[in-house]
N, C-alpha and C positions, 0 to 999 in steps of 0.2 A: 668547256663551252656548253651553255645550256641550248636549252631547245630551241627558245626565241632568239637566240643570236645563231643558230644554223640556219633558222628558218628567213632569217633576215640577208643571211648573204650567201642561197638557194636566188632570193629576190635580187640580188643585186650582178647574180650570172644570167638569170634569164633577162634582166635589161640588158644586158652584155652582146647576148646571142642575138636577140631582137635585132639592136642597133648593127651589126657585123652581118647580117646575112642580108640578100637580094630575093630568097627563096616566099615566094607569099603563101605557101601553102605553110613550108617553115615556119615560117612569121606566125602565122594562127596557131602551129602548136605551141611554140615558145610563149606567146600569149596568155593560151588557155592554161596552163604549168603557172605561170606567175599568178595569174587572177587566182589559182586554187591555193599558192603559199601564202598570197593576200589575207584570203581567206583564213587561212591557219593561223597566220600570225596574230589574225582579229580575236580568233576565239583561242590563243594561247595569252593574249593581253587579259582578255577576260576574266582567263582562270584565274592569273597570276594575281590578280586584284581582288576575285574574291578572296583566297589564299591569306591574302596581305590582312586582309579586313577580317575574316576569323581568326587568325592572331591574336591582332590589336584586341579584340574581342575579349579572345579565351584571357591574355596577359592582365586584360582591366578586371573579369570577373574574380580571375585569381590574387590581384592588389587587393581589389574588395574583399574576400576573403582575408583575406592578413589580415587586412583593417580590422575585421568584425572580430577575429581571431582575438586580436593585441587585442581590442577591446573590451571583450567578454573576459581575458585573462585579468589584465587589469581590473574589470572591477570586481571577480571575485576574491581576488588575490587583495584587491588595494587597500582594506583595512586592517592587515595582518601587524601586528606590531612588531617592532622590532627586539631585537633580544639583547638585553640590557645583563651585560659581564657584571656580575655578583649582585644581580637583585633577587633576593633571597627565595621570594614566592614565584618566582617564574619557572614555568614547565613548557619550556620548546616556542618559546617567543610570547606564552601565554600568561599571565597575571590571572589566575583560576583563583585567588582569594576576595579580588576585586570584581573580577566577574559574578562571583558568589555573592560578594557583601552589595551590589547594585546592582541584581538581575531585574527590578524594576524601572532600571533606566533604560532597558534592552528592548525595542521593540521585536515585532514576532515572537515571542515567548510564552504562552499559555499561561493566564490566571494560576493554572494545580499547580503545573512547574515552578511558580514564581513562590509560590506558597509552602510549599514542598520543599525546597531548596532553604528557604527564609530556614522552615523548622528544622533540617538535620543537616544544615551548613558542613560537617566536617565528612556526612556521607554523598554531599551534593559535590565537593572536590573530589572526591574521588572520582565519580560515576562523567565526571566535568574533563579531568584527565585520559579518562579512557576515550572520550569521548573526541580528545584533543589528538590520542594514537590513532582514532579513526580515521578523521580528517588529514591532518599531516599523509598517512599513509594514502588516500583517496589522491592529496593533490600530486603523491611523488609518482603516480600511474597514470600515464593519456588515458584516454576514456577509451581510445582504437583499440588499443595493448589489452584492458580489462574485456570487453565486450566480446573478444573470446574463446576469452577464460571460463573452464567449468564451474559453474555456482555453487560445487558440496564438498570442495577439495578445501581443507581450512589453508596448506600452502599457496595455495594462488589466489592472491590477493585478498585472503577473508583477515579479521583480526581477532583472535580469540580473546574472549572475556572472562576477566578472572570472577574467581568462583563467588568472591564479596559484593562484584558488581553486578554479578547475575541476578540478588535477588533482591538491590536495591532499583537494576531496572526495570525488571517486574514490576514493583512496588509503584513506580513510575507509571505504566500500563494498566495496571489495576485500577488508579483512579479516575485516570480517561477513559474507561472503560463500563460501560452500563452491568455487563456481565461478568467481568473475568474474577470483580471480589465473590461472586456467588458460584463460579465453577471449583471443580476440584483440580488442583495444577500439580502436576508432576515436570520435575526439573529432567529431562531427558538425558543419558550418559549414553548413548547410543543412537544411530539414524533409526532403529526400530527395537521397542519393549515389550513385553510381555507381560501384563500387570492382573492381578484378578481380579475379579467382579464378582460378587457377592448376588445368590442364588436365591438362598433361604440360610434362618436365622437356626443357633439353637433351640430346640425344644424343651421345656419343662414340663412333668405330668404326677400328678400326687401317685405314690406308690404306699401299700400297706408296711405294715410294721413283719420286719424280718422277709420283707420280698426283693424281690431282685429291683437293681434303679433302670428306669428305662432309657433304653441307649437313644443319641439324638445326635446328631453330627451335622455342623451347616454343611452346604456346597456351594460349592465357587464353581465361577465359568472364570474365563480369560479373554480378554480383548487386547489387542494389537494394535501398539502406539508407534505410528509411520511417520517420519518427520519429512516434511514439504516444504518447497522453497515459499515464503511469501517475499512478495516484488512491495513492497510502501515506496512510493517516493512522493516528492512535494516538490511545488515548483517557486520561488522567491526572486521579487524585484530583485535587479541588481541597486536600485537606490536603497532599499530596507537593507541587505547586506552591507554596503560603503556606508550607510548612515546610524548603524548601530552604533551609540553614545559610547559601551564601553569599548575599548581595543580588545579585538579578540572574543568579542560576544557572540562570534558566528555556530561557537561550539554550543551556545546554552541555545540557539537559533534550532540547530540541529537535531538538538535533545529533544525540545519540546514540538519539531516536527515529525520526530522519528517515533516518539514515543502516540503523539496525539495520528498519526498515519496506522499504526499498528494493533492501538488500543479500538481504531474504528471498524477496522477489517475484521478483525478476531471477533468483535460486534455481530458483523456481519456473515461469517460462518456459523457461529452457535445459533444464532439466531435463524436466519433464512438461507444457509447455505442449501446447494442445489448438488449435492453427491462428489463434489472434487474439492475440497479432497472431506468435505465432509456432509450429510445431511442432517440441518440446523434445525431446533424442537418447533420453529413453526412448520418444516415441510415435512421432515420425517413421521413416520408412521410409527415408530420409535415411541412408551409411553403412551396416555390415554390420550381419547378422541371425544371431547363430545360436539357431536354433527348438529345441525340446525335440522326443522322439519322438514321432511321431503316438500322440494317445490320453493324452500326458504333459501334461497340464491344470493342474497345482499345483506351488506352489513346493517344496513336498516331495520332487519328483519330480527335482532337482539334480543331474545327473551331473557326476563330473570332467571325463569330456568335453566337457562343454558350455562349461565353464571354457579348457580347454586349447586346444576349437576357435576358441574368439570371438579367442581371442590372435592364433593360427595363421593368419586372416582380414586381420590388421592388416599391411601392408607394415612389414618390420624395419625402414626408414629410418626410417619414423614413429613406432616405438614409442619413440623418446625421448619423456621428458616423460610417459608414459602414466598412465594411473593407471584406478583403480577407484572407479566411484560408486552408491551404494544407501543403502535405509532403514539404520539403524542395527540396527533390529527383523529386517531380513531378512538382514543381515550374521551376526548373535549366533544366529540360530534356522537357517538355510538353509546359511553357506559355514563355520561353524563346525563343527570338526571332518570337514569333508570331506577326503579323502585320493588320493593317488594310486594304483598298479598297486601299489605298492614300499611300501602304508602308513605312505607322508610326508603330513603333512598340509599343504594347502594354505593355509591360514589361518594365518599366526603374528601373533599378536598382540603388542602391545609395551608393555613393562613401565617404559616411560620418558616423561615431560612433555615433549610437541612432535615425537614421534619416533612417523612413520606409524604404524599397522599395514601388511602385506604382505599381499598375496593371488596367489601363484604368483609372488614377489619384485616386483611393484607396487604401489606406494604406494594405499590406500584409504582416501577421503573416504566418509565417512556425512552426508547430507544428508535433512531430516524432511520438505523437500521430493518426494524421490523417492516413488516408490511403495510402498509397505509392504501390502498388501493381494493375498494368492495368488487368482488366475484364470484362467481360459483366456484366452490370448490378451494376458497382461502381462509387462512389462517388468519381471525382479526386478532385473536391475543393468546398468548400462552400461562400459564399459571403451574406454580411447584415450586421444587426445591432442587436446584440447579446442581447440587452435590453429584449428583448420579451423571453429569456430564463432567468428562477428563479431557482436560487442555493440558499436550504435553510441550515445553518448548527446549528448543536446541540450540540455546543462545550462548553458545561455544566460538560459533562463528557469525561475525557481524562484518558485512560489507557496505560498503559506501563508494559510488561511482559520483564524478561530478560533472557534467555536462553545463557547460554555458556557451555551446554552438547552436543549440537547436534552435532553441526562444532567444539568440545573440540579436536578432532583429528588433524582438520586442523588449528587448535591455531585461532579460529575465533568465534565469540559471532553474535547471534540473538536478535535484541531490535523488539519487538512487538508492535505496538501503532493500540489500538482503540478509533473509535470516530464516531460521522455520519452525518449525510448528507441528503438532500433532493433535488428533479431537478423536472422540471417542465417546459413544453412547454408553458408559459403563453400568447406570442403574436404571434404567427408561421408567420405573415405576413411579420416578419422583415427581414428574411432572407430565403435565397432558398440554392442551388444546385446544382451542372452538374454533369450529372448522363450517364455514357457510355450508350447504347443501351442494352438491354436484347437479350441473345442466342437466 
């Protein structure tokens, strides 16, 4: 018996007593007793109907959920092909020759990728396969279960990558990449290396006839190559997903998000990283500095010579290879139409597909990574030879988390990829700087 039904035949003994007694004083207690179970009974009705009504509530928010659940399942699952007993090119429900042969049918796929793939078809299968262990493996793990999971453990949930595809997806990364073909890359066998760096060169010096040769020995330093999680992930319609032409195109979807998410960030550390896990050659102090004039606070304030000195700075051995790097923004508005003593200008830009621009005859990358924002005390462009910087990566282990709860409202899916990485000042002499004035 619950509560409203004691409380209800409490009520039905004081009507009892009432009617049964002659006592009037009686009478008002028995009264007063009933008016207060009234009472109780009114605000036990109450409860009980809130009670009732959050429920109903929690049970419809929780339906809603399925719903959104099944949903988001379905459609990132919904264009999975099926797996066809004895069709020869199939790799785990996947047709990766056909994917290959019409990645242009594929939307979300990157121009390089489509390109890239067209010319080394038989290493694009491969990199397409592993890519295929990725995925499979992401969807056979709830996203609860992975989330945690430690990120550096290759047994929980990472997927190791063989050693042929390591540096076809590099290769991948390099060309979304403004910077990574001009770094120095070391393939890392360890969470932490030990690599040297080069001090000073051999010496030569003319010696007489029958004299001793003069001793000369370079020196090395060492730098310490620490590999760091980097988080890339990218977020895709669930209609781009279900609408991809070929069955199974989600893998080359993946590729060309994972690779173009990773080649930006890596951008973004060499470039303007800010000490975590590295400092990139426009912030570091790392390398030459040519400073504007005291009091010269804005990017407006560009002299040629600031141009001609940062050069002048560089050891002539090392300017092979050099090049110039900045916003796009600060390149068009800042080194545009700058000129020398003689009214040459220093800028030529180029009228042809794959053929640099020049800036005082070195090749110039524009990267949206760099800084594009005039201040005291920033870096409008960098200039050198990007060798002297060491990018180590540890793509041993590749993770893939898949989320289509988050954005399940806005019909849009989360793919998550872990992996890492190392950076390293190893030569600073190669490249410098121009650096506004400080306030």
């Amino acid at each position: 018996m619950n509560k409203l039904e004691l409380l209800k035949k409490q009520l039905v003994m004081f009507d009892e007593l009432i009617a049964n007694t002659d006592d009037i004083d009686k009478q008002k207690g028995y009264i007063k007793e009933r008016d207060d179970v009234n009472k109780e009974i009114g605000r036990e009705e109450i409860r009980l109907e809130n009670e009732k009504a959050a429920k109903a509530e929690a049970e419809k928010e929780a339906t809603e959920k399925a719903v959104t659940k099944e949903k988001a399942e379905k459609s990132i699952f919904a264009n999975q092909p099926k797996i066809v007993v004895g069709e020869p090119d199939n790799y785990k429900g996947f047709n990766l020759k056909r994917i290959a042969g019409d990645i242009d049918m594929i939307e979300g796929v990157s121009e390089i990728v489509k390109s890239r793939v067209k010319a080394r078809p038989e290493q694009a299968i491969g990199l397409l396969k592993h890519f295929t262990d990725i995925y499979t493996d992401a969807k056979s793990h709830p996203l609860s279960v992975k989330a945690a999971m430690q990120e550096d453990t290759d047994s929980e949930g990472g997927y190791l990558t063989p050693t042929e595809q390591r540096a076809e997806l590099f290769a991948y990364v390099r060309e979304m990449s403004v910077t990574m073909p001009d770094v120095t890359h070391i393939p890392m066998t360890s969470d932490v290396m030990t690599v040297p760096a080069e001090l000073a060169n051999v010496g030569v010096a003319w010696t007489a006839e029958e004299s001793d040769a003069t001793a000369s020995n370079p020196t090395f330093s060492q730098i310490t190559l620490t590999a760091k999680r980097l988080d890339a992930y990218s977020t895709s319609s669930n209609e781009l997903i279900e609408d991809t032409n070929v069955p199974g195109g989600i893998v080359a979807v993946l590729l060309s998000q994972f690779t173009e998410a990773v080649a930006k960030e890596l951008d973004n550390q060499v470039l303007t990283g800010t000490g975590d896990p590295v400092s990139g050659v426009f912030t570091a102090a790392a390398g030459y500095s040519e400073v504007f004039n005291s009091g010269s606070t804005a990017f407006s304030e560009l002299l040629e010579s600031n141009v001609r000195n940062l050069i002048g700075k560089i050891p002539p051995e090392r300017l092979d290879g050099a090049k110039w790097y900045m916003n796009n923004s600060v390149l068009w508005t800042y080194f545009y139409g700058l000129k020398d003593g003689d009214s040459r200008p220093l800028f030529i830009p180029s009228m042809s597909q794959g053929v640099p621009h020049t800036l005082f005859g070195y090749p110039v990358k524009q990267s949206s990574q760099a800084t594009a924002t005039s201040a005291a005390g920033a870096t409008m462009a960098a200039f050198g030879n990007l060798k002297g910087f060491v990018v180590g990566d540890r793509l041993t282990n590749i993770k893939l988390f898949i989320d289509p709860y988050t954005l399940g409202k806005s019909y849009q899916t989360n793919f998550y990829f872990f992996t890492r990485w190392a950076f390293a000042h190893a030569l600073p002499g190669y490249y410098g700087r121009i650096v506004t004035a400080a306030s």
